[in-house]
C-alpha positions in Angstrom: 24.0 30.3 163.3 24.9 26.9 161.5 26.8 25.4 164.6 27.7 22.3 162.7 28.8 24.0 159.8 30.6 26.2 161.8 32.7 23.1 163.0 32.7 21.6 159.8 34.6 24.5 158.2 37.1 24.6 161.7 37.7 21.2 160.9 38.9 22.2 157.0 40.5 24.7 158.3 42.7 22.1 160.2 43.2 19.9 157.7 44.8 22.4 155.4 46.7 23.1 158.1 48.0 20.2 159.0 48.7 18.8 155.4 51.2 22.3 155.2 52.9 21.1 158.1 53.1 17.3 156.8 54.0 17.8 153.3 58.2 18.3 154.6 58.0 14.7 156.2 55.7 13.6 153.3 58.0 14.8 150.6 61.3 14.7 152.2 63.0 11.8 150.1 62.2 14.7 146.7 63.1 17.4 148.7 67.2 16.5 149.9 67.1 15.1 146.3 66.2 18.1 144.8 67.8 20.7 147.0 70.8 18.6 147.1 71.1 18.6 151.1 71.1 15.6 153.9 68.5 14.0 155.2 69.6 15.9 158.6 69.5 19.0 157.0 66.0 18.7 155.1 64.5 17.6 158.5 65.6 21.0 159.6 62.6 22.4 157.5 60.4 20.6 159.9 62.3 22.4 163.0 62.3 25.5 161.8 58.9 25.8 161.1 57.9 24.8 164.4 60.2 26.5 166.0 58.2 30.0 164.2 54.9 28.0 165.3 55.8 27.1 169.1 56.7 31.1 169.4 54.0 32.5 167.8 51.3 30.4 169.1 51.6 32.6 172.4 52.6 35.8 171.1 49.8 36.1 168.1 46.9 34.8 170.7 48.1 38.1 173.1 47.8 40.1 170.2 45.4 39.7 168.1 42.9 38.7 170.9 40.2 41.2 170.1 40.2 40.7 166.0 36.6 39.4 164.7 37.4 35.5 164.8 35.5 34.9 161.3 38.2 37.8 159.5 41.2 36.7 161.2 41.4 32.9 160.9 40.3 33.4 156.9 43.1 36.0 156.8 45.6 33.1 158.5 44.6 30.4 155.9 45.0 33.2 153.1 48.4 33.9 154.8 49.4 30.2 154.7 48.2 29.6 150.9 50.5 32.6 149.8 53.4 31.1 152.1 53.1 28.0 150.1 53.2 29.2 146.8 56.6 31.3 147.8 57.7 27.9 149.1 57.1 26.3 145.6 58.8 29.0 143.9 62.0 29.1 146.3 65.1 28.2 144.1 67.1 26.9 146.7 67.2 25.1 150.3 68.9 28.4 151.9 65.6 30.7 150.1 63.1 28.3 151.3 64.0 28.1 155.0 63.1 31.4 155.8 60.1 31.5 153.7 58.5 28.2 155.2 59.2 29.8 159.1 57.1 32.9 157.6 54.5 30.9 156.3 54.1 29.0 159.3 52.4 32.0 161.5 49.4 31.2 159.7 49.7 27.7 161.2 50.6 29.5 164.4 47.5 31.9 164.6 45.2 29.3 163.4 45.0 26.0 164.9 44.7 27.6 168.7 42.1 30.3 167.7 39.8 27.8 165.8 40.1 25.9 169.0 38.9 28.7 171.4 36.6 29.8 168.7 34.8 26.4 168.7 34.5 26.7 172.6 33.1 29.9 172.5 30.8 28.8 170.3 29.9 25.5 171.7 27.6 24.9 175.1 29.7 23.5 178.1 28.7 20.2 178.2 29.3 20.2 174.4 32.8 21.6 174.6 34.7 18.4 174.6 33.7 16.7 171.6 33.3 20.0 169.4 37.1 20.4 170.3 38.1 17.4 169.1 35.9 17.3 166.1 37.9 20.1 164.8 41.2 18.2 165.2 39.6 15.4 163.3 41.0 17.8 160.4 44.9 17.2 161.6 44.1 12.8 161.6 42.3 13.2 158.4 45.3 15.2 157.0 47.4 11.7 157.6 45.0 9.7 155.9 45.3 11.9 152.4 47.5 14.6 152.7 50.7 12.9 153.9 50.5 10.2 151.7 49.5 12.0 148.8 52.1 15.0 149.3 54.7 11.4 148.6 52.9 10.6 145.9 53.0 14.1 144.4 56.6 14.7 145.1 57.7 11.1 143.4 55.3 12.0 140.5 55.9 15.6 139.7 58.4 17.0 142.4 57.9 18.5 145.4 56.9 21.5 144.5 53.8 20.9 143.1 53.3 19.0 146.5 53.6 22.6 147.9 51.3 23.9 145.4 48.1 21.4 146.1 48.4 23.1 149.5 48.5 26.2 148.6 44.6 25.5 146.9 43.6 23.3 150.0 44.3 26.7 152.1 42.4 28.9 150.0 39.5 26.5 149.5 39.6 26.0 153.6 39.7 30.6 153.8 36.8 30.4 151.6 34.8 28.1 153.4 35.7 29.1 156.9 34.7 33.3 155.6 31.4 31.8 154.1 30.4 29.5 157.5 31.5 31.7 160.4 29.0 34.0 161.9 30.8 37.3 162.8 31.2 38.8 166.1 32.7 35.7 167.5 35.3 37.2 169.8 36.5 34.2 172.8 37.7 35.9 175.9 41.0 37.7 175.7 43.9 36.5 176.9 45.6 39.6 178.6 48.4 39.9 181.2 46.0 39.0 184.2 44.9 35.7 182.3 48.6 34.7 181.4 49.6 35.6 185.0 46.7 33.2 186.2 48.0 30.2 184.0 51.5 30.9 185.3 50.5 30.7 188.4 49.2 27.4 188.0 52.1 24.5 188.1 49.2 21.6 187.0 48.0 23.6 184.0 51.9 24.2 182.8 52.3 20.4 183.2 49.3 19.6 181.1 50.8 21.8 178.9 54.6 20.1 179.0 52.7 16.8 178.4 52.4 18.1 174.9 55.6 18.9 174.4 57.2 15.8 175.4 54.9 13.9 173.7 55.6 15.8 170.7 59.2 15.6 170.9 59.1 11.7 171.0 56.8 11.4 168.4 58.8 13.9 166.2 62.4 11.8 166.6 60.8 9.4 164.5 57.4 11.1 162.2 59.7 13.9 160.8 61.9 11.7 159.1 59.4 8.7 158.5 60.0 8.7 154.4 63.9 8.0 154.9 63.1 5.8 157.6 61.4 3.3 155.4 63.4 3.3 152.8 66.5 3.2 154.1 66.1 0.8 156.8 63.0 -1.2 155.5 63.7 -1.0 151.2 60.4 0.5 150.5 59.5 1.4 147.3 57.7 4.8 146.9 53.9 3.0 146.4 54.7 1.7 149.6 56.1 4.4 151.5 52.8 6.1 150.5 50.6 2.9 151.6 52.2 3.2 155.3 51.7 6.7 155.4 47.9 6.3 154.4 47.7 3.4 156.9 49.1 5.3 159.5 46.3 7.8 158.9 43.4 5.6 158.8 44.2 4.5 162.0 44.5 7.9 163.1 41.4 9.0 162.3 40.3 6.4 163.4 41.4 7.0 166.9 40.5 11.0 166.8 36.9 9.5 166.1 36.7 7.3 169.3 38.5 10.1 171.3 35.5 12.7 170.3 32.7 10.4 170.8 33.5 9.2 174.6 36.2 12.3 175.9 33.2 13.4 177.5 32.2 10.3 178.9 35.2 8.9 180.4 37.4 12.2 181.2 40.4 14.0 178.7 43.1 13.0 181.7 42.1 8.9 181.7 42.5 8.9 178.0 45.4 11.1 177.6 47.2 8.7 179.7 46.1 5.7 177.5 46.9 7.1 174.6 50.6 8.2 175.8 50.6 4.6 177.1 49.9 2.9 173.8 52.5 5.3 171.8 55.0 3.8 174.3 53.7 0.5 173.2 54.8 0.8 169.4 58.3 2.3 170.6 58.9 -0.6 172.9 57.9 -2.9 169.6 59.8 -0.5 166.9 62.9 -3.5 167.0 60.1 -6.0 165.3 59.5 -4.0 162.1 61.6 -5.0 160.0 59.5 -5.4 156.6 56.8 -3.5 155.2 54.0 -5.9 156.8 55.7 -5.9 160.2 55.9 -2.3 160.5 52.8 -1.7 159.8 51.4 -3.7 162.5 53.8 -2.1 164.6 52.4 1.3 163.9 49.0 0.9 165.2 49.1 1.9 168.7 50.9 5.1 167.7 48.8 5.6 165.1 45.8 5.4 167.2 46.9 7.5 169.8 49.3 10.5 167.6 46.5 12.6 166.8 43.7 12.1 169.0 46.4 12.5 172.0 46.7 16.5 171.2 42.8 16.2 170.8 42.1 15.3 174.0 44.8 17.5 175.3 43.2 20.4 174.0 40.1 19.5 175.5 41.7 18.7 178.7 43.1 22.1 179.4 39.6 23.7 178.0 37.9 21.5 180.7 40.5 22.7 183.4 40.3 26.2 183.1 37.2 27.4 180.8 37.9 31.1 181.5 41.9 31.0 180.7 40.9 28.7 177.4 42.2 31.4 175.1 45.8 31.2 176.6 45.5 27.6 177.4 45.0 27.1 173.6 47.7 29.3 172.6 50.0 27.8 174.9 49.5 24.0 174.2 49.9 25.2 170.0 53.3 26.3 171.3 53.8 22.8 173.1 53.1 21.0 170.2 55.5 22.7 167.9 57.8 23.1 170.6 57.8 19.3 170.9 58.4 18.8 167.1 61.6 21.4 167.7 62.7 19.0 170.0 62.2 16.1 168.2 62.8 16.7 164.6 66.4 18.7 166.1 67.0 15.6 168.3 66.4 13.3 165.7 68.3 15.1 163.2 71.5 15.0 165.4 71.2 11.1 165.8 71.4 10.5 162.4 74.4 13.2 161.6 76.4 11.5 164.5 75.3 8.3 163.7 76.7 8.4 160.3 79.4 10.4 161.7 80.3 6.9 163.2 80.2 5.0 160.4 76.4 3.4 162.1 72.9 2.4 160.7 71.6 6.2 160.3 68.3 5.9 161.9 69.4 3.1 164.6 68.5 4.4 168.5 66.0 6.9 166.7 63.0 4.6 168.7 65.4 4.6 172.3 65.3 8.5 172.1 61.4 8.5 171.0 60.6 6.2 174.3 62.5 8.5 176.7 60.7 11.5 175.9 56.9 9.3 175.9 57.8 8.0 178.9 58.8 11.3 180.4 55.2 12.9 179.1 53.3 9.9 180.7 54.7 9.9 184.2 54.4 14.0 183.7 50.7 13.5 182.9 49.7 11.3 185.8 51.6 13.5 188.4 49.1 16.6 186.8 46.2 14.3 186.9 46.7 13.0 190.7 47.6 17.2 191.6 44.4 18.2 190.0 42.5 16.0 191.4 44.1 16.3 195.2 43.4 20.3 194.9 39.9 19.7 193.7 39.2 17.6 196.8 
């Protein structure tokens, strides 16, 4: 077997995935234009697609456990490529709602199966980085796809946006059918396994770390092209610069994650990386131009990515033999988060107009509560693990 190409095609895999679940934020300002709906309402796409992620995460990984891993996460990228075309060809905002939840259980059944996949795969003390190599796929999504699913939907609409990912998920099914060896089959998750994690309060708060951490990061990322127009004047070239810089320096920090997570421990970095997201939330009142917010992006740049990286590996590192469920679980915890947030965020901007204010002002105030939230839940896990290992 062709263990780095096995990882490579995982890593494709993600970022077709994660360039489906970007292209609403990326091509939101075409989308409410298009559709004719508020910017509240369009961010609703974004919750209602993780909503159908962050419930099938679990459910899918308890039933599909035994499926040949090379047939089913080719069948899920297939699955998402189809949902993307019906997306493109949905005539209306009320159409395209349901069709984008449907297409999200291939995001669902993916991203936590190439994850366990790539541990079963992978030697032990090899685990860590081969984890977050394969996420590498979700920070090199927001170097090109985000910013070019903007450029796409200013140029041609955003249903051509729709389209390009439609190809990127069949070219990723190809790849990942060609690369995988078969037979790969991770431990299942049955009831005893999901009885086991439940079982265990420090694994669920690793777990809720996502989610909060999501949710804050969502408040803000799902309505980013609005954002910088509204409140910063940005023309479309430089909405799109922002988004490509705020992928750069996400992939940049996914890179450094995966080449010292083993090194210096998932739980030290996770709490780092929560800690420098708080950083550009604390700063969010400085950018006030194009320049300014940019610099002000950088921690959470660095740290939005790699964070759910190192979570993953964290939980694989916890529990090896509840990995399966684990996965699934933290999936669910990141979409669950962007539920949150993208909801959350959604309502301060329909009351916030509803009183006559700034649309997207206290946006950064709600991000901060649920960061800070995920970081103090985060230490309390690491401390707990650490006393029970003792």
């Amino acid at each position: 077997m062709n263990q780095r190409g096995a990882e490579w095609a995982l890593l494709l895999g993600n970022f077709a995935i994660a360039c489906g679940v970007m292209v609403v934020p990326g091509a939101m300002n075409d989308i409410v234009q298009s559709l004719q709906v508020s910017v509240a309402l369009g961010g609703q796409l974004v919750t209602v697609a993780a909503a159908t992620m962050a419930l099938g995460a679990p459910l899918l990984a308890f039933v599909v456990g035994r499926f040949d891993r090379r047939a089913l996460l080719t069948f899920a990228l297939a699955w998402y490529a189809l949902g993307h075309v019906l997306s493109a060809l949905a005539p209306d905002y009320a159409l395209l709602t349901p069709v984008r939840a449907a297409c999200m259980l291939g995001a669902a059944l993916f991203t936590p199966q190439a994850a366990a996949t790539v541990g079963a795969l992978t030697p032990p003390e090899q685990r860590g980085r081969a984890i977050t190599f394969v996420f590498l796929g979700w920070a090199v999504a927001s170097v090109i796809g985000m910013p070019i699913a903007n450029a796409l939907a200013d140029a041609f609409g955003w249903r051509v946006a729709f389209a390009a990912v439609a190809l990127l998920s069949l070219a990723a099914a190809a790849t990942v059918w060609a690369t995988l060896p078969t037979g790969v089959k991770p431990p299942v998750g049955g009831a005893l396994a999901w009885k086991q994690v439940f079982a265990r309060p420090m694994l669920l708060a690793v777990v809720g770390v996502t989610a909060l951490s999501g949710a804050g990061q969502f408040t803000l990322f799902a309505y980013m092209a609005p954002i910088y127009r509204a409140e910063l004047g940005a023309s479309a070239n430089a909405i799109t610069a922002l988004f490509f810089w705020f992928g750069a320096i996400g992939l940049v920090g996914n890179v450094l994650v995966s080449r010292t997570i083993d090194r210096l421990g998932s739980a030290p970095l996770v709490a780092g990386l929560l800690a420098l997201m708080i950083l550009c939330f604390v700063a969010w009142p400085l950018a006030t131009s194009v320049p300014m917010m940019a610099a002000v992006l950088v921690p959470w740049a660095l740290a939005c990515f790699s964070s759910n990286s190192a979570q993953q590996a964290r939980l694989g590192a916890a529990a090896p033999a509840l990995a399966p469920v684990l996965m699934a679980l933290n999936t669910s915890a990141i979409y669950f988060g962007q539920v949150l947030g993208a909801a959350g965020g959604g309502a301060v901007v329909a009351a916030n107009q509803a009183a006559g204010r700034a649309a997207f002002s206290s946006m950064a105030l709600v991000a901060l509560a649920w960061m800070a939230g995920a970081l103090g839940l985060s230490l309390w896990a690491a401390r707990a693990m650490k006393t029970a290992a003792a």
